[in-house]
N, C-alpha and C positions, 0 to 999 in steps of 0.2 A: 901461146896463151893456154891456159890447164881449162879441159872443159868442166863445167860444174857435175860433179854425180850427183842424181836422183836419187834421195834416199827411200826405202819405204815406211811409210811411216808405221812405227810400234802399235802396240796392243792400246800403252795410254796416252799416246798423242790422236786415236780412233774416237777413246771415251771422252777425251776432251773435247773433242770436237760436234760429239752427240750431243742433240736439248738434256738439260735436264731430267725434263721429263720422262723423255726416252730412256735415260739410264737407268732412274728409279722403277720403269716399268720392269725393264732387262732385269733388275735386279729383286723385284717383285716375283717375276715368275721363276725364277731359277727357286730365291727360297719357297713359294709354293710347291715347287717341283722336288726340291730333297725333306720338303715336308710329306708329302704323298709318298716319297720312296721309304719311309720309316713306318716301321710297323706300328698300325692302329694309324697310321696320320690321312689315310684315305678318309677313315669314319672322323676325325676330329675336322676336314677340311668341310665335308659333309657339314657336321654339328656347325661350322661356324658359317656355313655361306643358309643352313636353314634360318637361322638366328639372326643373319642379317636382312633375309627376307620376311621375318616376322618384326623383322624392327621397323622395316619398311611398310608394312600394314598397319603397324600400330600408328606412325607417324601419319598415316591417312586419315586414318578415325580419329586420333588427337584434332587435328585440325578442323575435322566436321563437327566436331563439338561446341565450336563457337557458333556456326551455323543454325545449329539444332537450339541452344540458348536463346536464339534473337527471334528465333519459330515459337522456343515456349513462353517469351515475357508475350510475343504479339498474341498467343490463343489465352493467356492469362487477363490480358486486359480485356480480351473481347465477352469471356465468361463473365468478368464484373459487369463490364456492361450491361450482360444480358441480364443478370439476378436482380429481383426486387430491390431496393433498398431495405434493410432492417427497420423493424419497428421498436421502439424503446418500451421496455415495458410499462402498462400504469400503475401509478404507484398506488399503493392503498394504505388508508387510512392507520393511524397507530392504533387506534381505540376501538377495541370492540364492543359491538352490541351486548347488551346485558342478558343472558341467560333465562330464559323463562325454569321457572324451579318444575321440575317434572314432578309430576301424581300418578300416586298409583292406579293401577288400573281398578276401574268400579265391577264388582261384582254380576 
């Protein structure tokens, strides 16, 4: 009876067998990697992971801003409270008084 050979297994029965996940990484960092090895691609990889930590900040403060809202309607309603009510002005009369005729001054 012929004994079975053990093959080893190739490069893409390896990738097949990796998560998904895992490939996409492998294959994340290699093109990161011939990104950095091309001239200027240090300063662009730079430019793009500053820019995604600024995104990340911005998304923090976006978010506080709903916070910050529900803070100014509640110190909005408490200043009305505190204010007088307004007074309605009174109204006055259409007609005025008659004029007294001015004289000249007496000597």
């Amino acid at each position: 009876m012929p004994q079975a050979t053990k093959r080893k297994p190739t490069q893409a029965a390896k990738s097949q067998s990796k998560p998904l996940v895992s490939r996409l990484t492998d294959a994340g960092e290699d093109a990161l990697q011939r990104l950095a090895d091309l001239p200027g691609g240090t300063r662009a990889l730079t430019a793009f992971n500053d820019l995604r930590n600024r995104v990340d900040e911005m998304g923090k403060k976006v978010r506080g801003i709903d916070e910050l809202e529900r803070r100014i309607a509640k110190l909005e309603k408490h200043v009305a409270e505190l204010k007088p009510p307004r007074r309605t002005p009174r109204k006055t009369s259409t007609t005025r008084p008659a004029r007294r005729p001015s004289t000249p001054p007496t000597p």
